[in-house]
C-alpha positions in Angstrom: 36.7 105.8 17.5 39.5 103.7 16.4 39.4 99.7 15.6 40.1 98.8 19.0 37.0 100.4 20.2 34.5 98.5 17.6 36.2 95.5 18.8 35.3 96.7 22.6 32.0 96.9 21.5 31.4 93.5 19.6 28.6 91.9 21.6 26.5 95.0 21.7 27.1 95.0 17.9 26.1 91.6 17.5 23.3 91.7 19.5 21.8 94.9 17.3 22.8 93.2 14.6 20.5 90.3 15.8 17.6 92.4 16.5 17.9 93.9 12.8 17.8 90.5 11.4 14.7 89.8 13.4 12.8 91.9 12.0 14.1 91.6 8.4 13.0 87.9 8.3 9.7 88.3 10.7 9.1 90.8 7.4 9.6 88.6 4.7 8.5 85.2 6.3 6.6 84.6 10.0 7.9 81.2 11.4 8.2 81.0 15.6 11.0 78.1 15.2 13.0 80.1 12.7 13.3 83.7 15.6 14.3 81.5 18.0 16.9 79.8 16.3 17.6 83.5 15.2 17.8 84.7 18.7 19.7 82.0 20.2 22.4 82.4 17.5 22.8 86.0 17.9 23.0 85.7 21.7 25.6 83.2 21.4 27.6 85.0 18.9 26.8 88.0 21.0 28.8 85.4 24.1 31.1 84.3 22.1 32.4 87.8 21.4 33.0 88.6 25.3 36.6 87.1 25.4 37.8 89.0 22.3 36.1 92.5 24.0 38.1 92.1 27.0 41.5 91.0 25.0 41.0 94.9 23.6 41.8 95.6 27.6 39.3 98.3 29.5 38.6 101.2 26.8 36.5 104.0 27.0 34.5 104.4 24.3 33.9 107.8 23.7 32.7 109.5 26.7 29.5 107.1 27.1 31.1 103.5 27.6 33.1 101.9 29.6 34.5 98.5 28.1 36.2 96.8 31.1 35.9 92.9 33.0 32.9 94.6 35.4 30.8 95.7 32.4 31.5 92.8 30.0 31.2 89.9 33.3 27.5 91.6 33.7 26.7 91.2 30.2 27.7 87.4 29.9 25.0 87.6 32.7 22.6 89.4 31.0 23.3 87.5 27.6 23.1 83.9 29.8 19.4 85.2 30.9 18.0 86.3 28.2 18.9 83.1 26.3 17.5 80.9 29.1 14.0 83.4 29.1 14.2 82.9 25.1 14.1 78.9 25.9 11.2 79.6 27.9 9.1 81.9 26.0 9.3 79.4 23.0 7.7 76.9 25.1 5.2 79.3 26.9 4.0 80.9 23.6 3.7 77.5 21.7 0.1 77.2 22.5 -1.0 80.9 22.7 -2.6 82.2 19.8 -1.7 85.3 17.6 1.5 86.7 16.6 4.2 85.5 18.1 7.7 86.8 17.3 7.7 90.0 17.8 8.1 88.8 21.7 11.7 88.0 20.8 12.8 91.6 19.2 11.9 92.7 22.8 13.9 90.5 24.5 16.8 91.5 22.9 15.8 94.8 22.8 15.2 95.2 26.4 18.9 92.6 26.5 20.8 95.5 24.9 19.5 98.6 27.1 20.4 96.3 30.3 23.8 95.6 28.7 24.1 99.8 27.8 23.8 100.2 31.8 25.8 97.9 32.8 29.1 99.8 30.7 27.7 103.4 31.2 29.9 106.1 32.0 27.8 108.8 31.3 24.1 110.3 32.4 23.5 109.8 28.4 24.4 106.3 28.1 22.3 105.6 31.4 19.5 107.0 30.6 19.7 105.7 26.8 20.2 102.4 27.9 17.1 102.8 30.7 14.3 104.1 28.5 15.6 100.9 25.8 14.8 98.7 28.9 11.6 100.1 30.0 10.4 100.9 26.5 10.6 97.4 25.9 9.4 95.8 29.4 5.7 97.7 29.7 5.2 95.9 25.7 6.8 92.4 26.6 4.3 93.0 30.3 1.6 93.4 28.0 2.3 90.1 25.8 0.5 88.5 24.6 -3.0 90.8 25.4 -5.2 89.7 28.0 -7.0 91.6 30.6 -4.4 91.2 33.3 -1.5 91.4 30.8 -2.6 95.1 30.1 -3.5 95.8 33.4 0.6 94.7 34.5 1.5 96.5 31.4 -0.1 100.4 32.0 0.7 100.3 35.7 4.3 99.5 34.7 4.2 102.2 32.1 2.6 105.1 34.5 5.1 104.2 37.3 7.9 104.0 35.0 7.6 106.8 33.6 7.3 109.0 37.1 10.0 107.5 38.3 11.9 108.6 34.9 11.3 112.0 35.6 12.3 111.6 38.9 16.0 110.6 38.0 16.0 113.2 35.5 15.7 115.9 38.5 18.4 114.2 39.7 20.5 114.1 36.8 19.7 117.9 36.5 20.7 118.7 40.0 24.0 117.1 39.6 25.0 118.4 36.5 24.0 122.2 38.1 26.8 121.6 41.1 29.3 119.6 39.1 29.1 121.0 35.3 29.6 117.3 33.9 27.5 114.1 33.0 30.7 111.7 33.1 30.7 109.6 36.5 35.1 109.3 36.7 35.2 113.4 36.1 31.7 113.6 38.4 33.6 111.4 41.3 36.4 114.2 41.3 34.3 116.8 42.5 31.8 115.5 44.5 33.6 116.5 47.5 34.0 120.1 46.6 30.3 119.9 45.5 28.6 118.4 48.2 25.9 120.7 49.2 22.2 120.6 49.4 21.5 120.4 45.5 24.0 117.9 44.9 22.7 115.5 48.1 19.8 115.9 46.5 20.3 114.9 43.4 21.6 111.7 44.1 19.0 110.3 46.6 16.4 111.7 43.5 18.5 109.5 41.4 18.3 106.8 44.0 14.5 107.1 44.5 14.5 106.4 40.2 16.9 103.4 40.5 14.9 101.9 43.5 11.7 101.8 41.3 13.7 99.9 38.8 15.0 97.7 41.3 11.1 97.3 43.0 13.1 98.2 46.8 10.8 99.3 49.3 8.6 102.1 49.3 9.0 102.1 45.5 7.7 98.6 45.4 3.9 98.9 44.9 3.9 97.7 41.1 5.8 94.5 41.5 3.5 92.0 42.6 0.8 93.1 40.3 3.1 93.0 37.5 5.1 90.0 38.6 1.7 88.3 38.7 -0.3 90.0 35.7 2.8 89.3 33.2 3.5 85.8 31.6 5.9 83.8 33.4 8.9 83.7 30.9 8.7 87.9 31.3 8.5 88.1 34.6 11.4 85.8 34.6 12.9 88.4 32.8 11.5 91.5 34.4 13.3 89.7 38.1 16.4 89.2 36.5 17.8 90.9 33.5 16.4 94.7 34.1 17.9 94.1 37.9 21.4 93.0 36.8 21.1 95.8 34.4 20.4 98.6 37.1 22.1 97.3 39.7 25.3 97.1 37.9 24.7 100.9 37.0 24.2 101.7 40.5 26.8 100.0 41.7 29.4 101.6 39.3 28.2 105.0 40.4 27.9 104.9 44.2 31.2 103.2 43.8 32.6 105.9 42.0 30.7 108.8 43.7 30.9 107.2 47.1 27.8 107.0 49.4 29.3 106.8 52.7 31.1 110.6 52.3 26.9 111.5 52.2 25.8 110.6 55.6 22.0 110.9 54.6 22.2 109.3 51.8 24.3 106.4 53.5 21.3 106.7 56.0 18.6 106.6 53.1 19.9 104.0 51.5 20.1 101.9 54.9 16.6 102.3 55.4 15.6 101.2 52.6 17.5 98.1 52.8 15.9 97.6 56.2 12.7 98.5 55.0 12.8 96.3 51.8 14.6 92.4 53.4 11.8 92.7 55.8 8.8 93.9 54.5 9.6 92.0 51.5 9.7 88.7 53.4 6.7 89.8 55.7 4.0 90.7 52.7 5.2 87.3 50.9 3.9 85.3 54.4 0.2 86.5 53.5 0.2 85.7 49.9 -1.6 82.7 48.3 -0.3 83.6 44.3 2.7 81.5 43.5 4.4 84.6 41.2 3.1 87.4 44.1 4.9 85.7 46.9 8.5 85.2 44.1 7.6 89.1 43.8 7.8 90.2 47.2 11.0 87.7 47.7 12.3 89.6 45.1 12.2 92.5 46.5 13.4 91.1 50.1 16.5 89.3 48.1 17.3 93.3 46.4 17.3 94.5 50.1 19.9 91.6 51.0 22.2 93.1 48.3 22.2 96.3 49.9 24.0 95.5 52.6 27.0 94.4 50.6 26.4 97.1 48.5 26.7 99.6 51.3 29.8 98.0 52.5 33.3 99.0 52.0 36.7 97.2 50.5 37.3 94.3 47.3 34.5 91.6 49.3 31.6 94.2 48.8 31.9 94.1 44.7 32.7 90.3 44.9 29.5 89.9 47.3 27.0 91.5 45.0 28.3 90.4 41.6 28.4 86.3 42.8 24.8 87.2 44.6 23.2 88.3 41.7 24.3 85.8 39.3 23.2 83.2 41.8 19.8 84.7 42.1 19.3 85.0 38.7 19.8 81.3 38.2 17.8 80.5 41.0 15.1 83.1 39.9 15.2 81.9 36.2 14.2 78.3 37.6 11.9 78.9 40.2 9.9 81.2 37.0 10.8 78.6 34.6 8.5 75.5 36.3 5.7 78.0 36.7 5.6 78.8 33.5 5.5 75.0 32.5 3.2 73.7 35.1 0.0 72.4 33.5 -3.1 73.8 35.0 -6.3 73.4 32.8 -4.9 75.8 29.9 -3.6 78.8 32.0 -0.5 79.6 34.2 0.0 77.6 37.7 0.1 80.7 40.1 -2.3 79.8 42.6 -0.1 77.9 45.8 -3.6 75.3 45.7 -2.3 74.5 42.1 0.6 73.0 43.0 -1.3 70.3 45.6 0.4 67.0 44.8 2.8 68.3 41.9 4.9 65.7 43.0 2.8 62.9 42.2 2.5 64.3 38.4 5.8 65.5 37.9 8.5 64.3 40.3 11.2 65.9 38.4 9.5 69.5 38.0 8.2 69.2 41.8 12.6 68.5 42.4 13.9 71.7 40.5 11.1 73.8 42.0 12.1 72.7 45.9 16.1 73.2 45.1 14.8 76.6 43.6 13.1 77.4 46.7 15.7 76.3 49.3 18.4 78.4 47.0 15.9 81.5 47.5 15.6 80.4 50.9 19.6 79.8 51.2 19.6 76.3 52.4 23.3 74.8 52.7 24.8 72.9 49.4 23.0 75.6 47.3 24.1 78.8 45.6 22.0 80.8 47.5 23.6 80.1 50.5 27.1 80.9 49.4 25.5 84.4 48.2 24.2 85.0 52.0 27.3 84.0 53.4 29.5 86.5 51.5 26.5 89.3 51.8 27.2 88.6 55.3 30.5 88.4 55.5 31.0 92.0 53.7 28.4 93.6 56.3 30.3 92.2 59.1 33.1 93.7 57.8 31.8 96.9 57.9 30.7 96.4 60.9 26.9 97.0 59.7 25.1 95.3 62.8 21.8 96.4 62.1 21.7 95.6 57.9 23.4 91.9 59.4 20.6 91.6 61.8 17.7 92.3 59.6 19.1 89.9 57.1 19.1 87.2 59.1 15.7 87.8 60.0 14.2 88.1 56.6 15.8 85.0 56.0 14.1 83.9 58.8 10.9 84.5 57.8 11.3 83.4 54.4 11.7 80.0 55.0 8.4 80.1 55.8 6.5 80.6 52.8 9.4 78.7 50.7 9.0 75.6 53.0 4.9 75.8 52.9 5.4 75.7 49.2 7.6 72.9 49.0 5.1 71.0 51.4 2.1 71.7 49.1 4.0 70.0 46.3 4.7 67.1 48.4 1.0 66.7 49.5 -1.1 64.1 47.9 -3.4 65.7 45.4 -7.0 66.1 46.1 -7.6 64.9 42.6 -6.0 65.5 38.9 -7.7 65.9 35.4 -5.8 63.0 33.2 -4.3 65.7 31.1 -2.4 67.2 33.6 -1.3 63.9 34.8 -0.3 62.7 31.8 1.0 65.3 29.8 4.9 65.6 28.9 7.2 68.4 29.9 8.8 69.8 26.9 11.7 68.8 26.3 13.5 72.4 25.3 12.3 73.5 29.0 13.4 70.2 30.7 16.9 70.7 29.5 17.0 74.1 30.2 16.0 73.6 34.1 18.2 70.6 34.3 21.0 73.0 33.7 19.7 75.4 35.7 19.4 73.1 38.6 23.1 71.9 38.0 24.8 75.3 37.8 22.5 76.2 41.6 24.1 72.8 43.0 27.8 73.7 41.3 27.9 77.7 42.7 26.7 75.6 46.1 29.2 72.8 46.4 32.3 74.5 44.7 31.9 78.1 44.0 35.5 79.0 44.2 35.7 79.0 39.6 33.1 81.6 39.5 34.3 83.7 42.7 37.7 84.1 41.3 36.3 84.8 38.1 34.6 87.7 39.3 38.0 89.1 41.5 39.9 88.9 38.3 37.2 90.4 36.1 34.5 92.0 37.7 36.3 94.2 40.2 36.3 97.7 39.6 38.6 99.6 39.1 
């Protein structure tokens, strides 16, 4: 490895380095202010280090890594999130007892094996940068113990680690047709290597990345989870793990090519069919605020196949603007649960948020611009996303994948509307507490800015669209 290469690999550097000096001064002294001053540091340092990676131009480091725009554009993502979640977990964890910093050495933790997938070249790096991830979800799923936190936290595990060995079939499989583990040498010869055991291998591969990613039929833990974990988490869990693995996906299939593999172009169509609207269709019958975010979820991860299964420059441009749009609007929508009083627990029950706009007129605001982003209302960044996801699929002339977007959509605006329409109700009555009590004002900021940067991608989207043509494309 020469200099150039450490320099490639700064703000994975910094951001071990951070985690190290967690745990060196949880050692010596325990103070919750002190980590997340700690944490926020080392993931802007970690940020700041981004432009001098990518003045090093795309390197491969080693045989593992690849240091180019795409890899380093979906870390500044991943970074972005995990400092907003960090925001949110101080103020979520403020008033829960027992130990409390540890939750940060996760986040990071689970930040770097996100930021590993996003640059992997390699099955190593992919599947060293996964098991970092999950490792660290099923514990931060857990946190802080309660009944439903374990509950979350052992189905995550079990399923997890299935779907692990399932990609590790696949790997196996590959590796037996093509002799290699590298995705650029892999890419060379899947056309004289496409047989049975090779076809195979990747939909097994898929089948482990679509658990990750919660599409449909490898959804069943997701609501459950979404609703067992504390909110800052499953802010996480929505958000940084699926930039993670879907940047990794996307770099492979782009490389290895899905539409050469008819089935697998078929497989991967179903799913998406499968997952915009049975996502949207489960959310309908929910009454859980965080179950009915869950199933969205797993309808919006369905909209980004279409664009992902499309051809030419728009397709990469489509998914990389989408998913920093939804994690912003995600981050949000998870952020005002997780600060909406509710007699000393979390506000997941729709009945909870009866008159929220006669308590808090502010918080009641971010959540309905959070909802009609999800929802893809005009002057919002969700909408821009839809209309390039669209836009890519018309393109490629995928009628059906169009179609069954625009009907998920549909349906959505359902159970986004009915909640926006709860909030606006007048309460049935409020304990003084609730109606009184101030929004912190670490959280406040945080969703203010969150709100600002869902209006700014909606109004005038075209700094962060040509950022991601200039950056973000690959190569």
């Amino acid at each position: 490895m020469s200099g150039q290469d450490f320099i490639s690999l700064l703000p994975l550097t910094v951001l071990a380095a951070t985690v190290v000096l967690i745990m060196l001064a949880v050692s010596v002294y325990r103070s919750h202010i002190l980590v997340l001053l700690i944490t926020l540091a080392g993931l802007t340092a970690a940020a700041a280090m981004l432009p001098l990676a990518a003045g090093s131009g795309p390197r491969r480091v080693t045989s593992l890594l690849v240091v180019d725009g795409y890899a380093l554009f979906y870390t500044g993502v991943i970074l972005a999130a995990t400092f907003v979640v960090a925001v949110f977990s101080f103020v979520y964890l403020r008033k829960q007892q027992g130990q409390q910093e540890e939750l940060y050495l996760l986040l990071l933790l689970a930040a770097l094996g996100a930021a590993v997938m996003a640059a992997s070249s390699h099955f190593a790096s992919l599947f060293l940068g996964l098991e970092l991830l999950s490792s660290s979800l099923f514990i931060l799923i857990a946190y802080p113990r309660g009944r439903l936190n374990i509950e979350a936290g052992v189905k995550y595990l079990i399923l997890a680690s299935v779907s692990t060995s399932v990609l590790l079939f696949g790997m196996a499989f590959i590796y037996d047709q093509t002799g290699t583990m590298q995705f650029s040498r892999m890419a060379a010869l899947a056309d004289a290597n496409a047989g049975v055991l090779f076809t195979t291998g990747l939909g097994l591969l898929a089948v482990g990345l679509g658990f990750k990613l919660a599409l449909v039929p490898f959804h069943m833990w997701t609501a459950d989870v979404y609703q067992g974990a504390p909110a800052p988490v499953t802010a996480f869990v929505a958000t940084v793990s699926k930039v993670g693995v879907f940047a990794l996906a996307l770099r492979f299939f782009s490389q290895v090519g899905i539409r050469p593999q008819a089935h697998l172009f078929l497989m991967f169509a179903l799913i998406a069919i499968a997952s915009m609207l049975a996502g949207n269709l489960l959310a309908l019958t929910q009454d859980n605020v965080k179950r009915i975010l869950a199933y969205s979820s797993i309808a919006h991860l369905g909209y980004l196949l279409v664009a992902f299964l499309a051809s030419g420059p728009l397709a990469i441009t489509a998914v990389t603007f989408y998913l920093s749009a939804y994690t912003a609007t995600t981050l949000g929508a998870f952020g005002v649960v997780g600060m909406t009083p509710c007699r000393g627990r979390e506000a997941d029950a729709v009945e909870d948020y009866r008159g929220l706009f006669w308590r808090r007129p502010w918080l009641a605001a971010i959540f309905a611009a959070m909802l009609f982003s999800l929802a893809g209302i005009p002057l919002t960044a969700g909408f821009i996303g839809k209309f390039y996801l669209l836009d890519a699929g018309v393109g490629s002339s995928l009628w059906l994948l169009v179609f069954s977007l625009v009907a998920g959509s549909g349906i959505s605006l359902y159970y986004y509307l009915r909640l926006v329409v709860v909030m606006y109700m007048r309460p049935r009555g409020a304990s003084s507490g609730e109606a009184t009590a101030s929004c912190p004002w670490a959280g406040s900021l945080m969703l203010t800015a969150l709100l600002a940067v869902i209006f700014w991608l909606g109004v005038y989207p075209a700094p962060l669209i040509d950022m991601i043509q200039k950056t973000a494309a690959l190569k």
